[in-house]
N, C-alpha and C positions, 0 to 999 in steps of 0.2 A: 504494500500500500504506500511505502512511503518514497519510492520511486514514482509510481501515478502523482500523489501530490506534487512533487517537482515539477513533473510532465504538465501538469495542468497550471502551475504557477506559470513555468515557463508559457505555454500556452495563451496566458492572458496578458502578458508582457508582450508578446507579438498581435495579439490582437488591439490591443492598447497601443502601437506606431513602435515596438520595440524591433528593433532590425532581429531578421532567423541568423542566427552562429552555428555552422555544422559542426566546429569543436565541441560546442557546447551541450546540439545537438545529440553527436556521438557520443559522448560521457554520460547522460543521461538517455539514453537509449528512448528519445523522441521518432515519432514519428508524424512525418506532416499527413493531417487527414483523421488522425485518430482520434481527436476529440472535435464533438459542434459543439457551438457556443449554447450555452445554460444560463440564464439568471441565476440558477444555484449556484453555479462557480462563483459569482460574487456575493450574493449572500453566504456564500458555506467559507469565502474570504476570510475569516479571522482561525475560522477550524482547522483550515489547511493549513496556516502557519504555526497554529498551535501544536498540529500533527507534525510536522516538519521538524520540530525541535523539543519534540517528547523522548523521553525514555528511547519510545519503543524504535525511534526514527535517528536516537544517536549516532552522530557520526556521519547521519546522511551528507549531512554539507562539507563538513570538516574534508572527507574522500573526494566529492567534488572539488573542492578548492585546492585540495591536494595535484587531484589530475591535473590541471588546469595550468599550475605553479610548474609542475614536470615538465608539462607539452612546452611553457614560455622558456626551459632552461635550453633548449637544445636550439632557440630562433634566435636570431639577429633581432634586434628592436625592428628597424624596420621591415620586418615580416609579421611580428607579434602581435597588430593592432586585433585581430580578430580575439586571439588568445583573452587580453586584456580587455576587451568587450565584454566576455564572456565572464571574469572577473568583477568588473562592474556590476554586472548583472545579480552575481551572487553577494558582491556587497552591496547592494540594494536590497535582496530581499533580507538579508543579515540585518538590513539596518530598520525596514520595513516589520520584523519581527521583533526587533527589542524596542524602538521607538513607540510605534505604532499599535501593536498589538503584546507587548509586555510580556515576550518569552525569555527565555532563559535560554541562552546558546550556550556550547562548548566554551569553555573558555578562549581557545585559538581564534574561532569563530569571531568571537566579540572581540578580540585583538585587533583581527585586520578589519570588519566595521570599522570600531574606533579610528585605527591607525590610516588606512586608505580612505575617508570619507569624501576623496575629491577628487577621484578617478575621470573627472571631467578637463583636469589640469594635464598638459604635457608633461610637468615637471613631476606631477605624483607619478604618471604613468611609466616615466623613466625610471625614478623610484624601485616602486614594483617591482619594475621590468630587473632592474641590478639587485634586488634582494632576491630573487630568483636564480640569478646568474651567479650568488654565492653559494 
């Protein structure tokens, strides 16, 4: 279940103008077509994040962010932009979950939330980009 919540998070981030990432994609084993849009998805919105970052769902994100950190160690920066997309993305919903809706992350989790909050910067994304490459 706690792969589908991703799936369908992600799902609503591209429905909502967020650009598709096939890194991102592939790591979360998405598929385009698998979900139609629901008003329950956004009503059932605070649940899915709640589920995302339960017990049962530890770890989910941590291994994502994990993969993600790997794929950007082996690119040049300027290749990585998709990579660090896809990073954004999960510090967004990292951020969207403790801000927002008042979960409880991993601790590493809430590290890079905190620490990257502004993946919108070239200079955070360099960042990143060289804490990877360590």
């Amino acid at each position: 279940m706690c792969e589908i919540t991703m799936q369908i998070i992600y799902f609503l981030f591209v429905r909502q103008g967020g650009r598709r990432l096939s890194v991102l994609e592939s790591c979360i084993n998405y598929v385009d077509g698998t979900f139609v849009f629901s008003e329950d998805f956004l009503r059932n919105e605070p649940a899915m994040y709640e589920e995302l970052f339960s017990l049962e769902c530890k770890g989910q994100v941590l291994v994502l962010l994990e993969k993600l950190m790997a794929e950007m160690k082996v690119l040049r920066f300027e290749e990585s932009g998709e990579v660090l997309d896809g990073l954004e993305f999960v510090q967004n919903v990292g951020a969207t979950a403790l801000w927002r809706f008042n979960c409880k992350l991993d601790s590493e989790v809430e590290s890079f939330v905190r620490e990257f909050d502004r993946l919108d910067v070239v200079e955070e994304r360099e960042r990143l980009y060289l804490l990877a490459q360590a």
